[in-house]
N, C-alpha and C positions, 0 to 999 in steps of 0.2 A: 315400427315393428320390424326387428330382423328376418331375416328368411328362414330362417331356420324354427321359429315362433310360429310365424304364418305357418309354414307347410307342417308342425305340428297340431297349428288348429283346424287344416283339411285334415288332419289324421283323426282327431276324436269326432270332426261329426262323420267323416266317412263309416264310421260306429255303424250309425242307422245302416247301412247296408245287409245289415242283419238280418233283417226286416222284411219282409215284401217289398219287392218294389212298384212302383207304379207310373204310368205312363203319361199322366197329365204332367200340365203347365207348359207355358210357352211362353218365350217374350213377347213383351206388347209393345205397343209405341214406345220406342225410345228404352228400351232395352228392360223396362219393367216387368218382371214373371209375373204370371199369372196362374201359377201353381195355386191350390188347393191352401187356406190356410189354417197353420197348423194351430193344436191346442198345444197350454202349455203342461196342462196333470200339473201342476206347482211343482214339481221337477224337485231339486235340491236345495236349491236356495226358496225353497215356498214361493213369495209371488205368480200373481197371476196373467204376467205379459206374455205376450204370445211372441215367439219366436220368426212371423210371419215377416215379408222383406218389406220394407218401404215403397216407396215409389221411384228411390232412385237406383231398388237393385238389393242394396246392402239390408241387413237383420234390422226387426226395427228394437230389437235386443242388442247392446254391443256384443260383440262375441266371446269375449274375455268374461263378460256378466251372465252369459247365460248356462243355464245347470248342463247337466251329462244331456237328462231327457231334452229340453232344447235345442242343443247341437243335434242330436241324432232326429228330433224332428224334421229342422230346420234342412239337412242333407237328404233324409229322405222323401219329404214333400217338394224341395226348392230345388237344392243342387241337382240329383240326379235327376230326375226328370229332364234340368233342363239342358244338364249337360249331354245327357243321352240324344235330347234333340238337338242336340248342336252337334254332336261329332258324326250323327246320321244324316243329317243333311248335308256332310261335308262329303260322307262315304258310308252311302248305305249299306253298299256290298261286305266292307268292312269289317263295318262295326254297326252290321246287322244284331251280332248278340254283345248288349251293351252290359258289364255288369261293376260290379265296381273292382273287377280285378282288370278292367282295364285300364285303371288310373293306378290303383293302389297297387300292383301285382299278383299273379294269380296266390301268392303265401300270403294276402293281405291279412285275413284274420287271422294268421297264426303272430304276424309280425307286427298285433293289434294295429293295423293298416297307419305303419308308419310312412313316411315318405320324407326324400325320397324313396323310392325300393326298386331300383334299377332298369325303371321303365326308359327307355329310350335314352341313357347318360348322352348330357352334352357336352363338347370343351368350347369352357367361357368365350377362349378365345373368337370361338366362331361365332358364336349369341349376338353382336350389333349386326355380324353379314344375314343374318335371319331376317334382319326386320327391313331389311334389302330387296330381299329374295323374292321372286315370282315363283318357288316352289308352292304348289297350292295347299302344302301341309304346313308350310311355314307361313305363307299369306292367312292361314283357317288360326295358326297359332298367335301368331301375333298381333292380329289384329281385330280377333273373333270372342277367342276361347278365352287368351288373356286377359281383355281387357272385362271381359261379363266374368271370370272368376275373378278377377278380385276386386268390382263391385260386388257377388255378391257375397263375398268376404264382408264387408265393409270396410278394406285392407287400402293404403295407398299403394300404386304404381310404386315395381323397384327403381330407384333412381341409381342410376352407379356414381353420380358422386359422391354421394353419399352412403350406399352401399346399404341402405332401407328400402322395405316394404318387400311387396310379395311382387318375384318375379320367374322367370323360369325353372332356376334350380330350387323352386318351392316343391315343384313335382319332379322332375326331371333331376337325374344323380348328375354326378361332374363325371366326364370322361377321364378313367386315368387315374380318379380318384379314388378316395380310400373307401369300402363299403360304409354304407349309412347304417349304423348301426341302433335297432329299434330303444326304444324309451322303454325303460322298467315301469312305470308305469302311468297314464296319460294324467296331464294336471287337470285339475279339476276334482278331482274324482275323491 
C-alpha cells in the first residue's frame, strides 16, 4: 500500500472523532488493545463482522473491506484511545488535552481530516537520523507510535526500498513541500 493510501485510510476513520470520545483500552501483552469492542450496525456494505482488532493489533475487518461506519468505529473505540494513551504516557503535560486535532490538525473536520495537514512537516532527508536519535520524541516516534499505528492499520512497515506501506510522511507533511491538498471526497463513501 502506498503512503499516500494509508494516510488516506487514517483520514476516513479519523471520521469517528466526531463522536464522543472515550478513554478506555490499552495495550495488553504484546502490544494487543484492549479497547472496548465495537459493533458493526451492518454499516454499508451489510455484513455483520465487527470491526474489532485481532490479537495482533491490526482490524479483524481488512481495512479497505470495512464500511464508512466500521472505520469510524474502529478509530473511535481502538485508535484514539489508544493512541491518546500512548502520546500521554510520553508527555502528560503535553498532550494533557488529547483530541484528534492533534494528529489531524486543529482544521481537521473542515479538511475532512485529511493528512497529512501540516502537523509537524518532515524533510525525508533527515527521517533514517530519526531512528538514530535519543531525542525522546523521536525514540516515542519511532519505535512506539510507529510501529502500534501501523499494526493497528493492519498496514506493512514503510520500506524505502521499495517506497511501500505506511511510514512517517503518512502523518507528518514533507518539509519544503507542496501543501497536501485534502480529497474531494473520502473513498468508500
Amino acid at each position: 500500500m502506498r503512503i499516500q493510501h494509508t494516510a488516506w485510510a487514517l483520514v476516513v476513520v479519523a471520521m469517528a472523532c466526531s463522536s464522543t470520545n472515550t478513554s478506555g483500552g490499552a495495550a495488553g501483552a504484546g502490544g494487543a488493545t484492549t479497547a472496548a469492542t465495537p459493533t458493526s450496525g451492518g454499516g454499508e456494505s451489510g455484513g455483520g463482522a465487527t470491526a474489532a482488532p485481532t490479537t495482533s493489533g491490526g482490524p479483524a475487518v481488512p481495512w479497505p473491506q470495512m464500511s464508512h461506519e466500521q472505520k469510524m468505529e474502529y478509530m473511535q473505540h481502538t485508535v484514539m484511545p489508544e493512541m491518546r494513551r500512548m502520546f500521554q504516557e510520553h508527555d502528560a503535560q503535553r498532550f494533557a488535552r488529547f483530541t484528534c486535532g492533534t494528529c489531524h490538525g486543529a482544521n481537521a473536520r473542515e479538511v475532512n481530516f485529511h493528512m497529512p495537514n501540516g502537523i509537524a512537516p518532515l524533510n525525508p532527508a533527515s527521517i533514517p537520523g530519526m531512528f538514530q536519535s535519543q531525542d525522546p520524541m523521536h525514540v516515542f516516534m519511532t519505535q512506539r507510535l510507529w510501529p502500534r499505528m501501523t499494526a493497528l492499520l493492519g498496514a506493512q512497515p514503510y520500506n524505502p526500498q521499495t517506497h511501500q506501506g505506511f511510514g512517517c510522511l503518512g502523518c507528518h507533511g514533507m518539509a519544503g513541500g507542496p501543501p497536501a491538498a485534502p480529497p474531494a471526497a473520502a473513498p468508500g463513501h
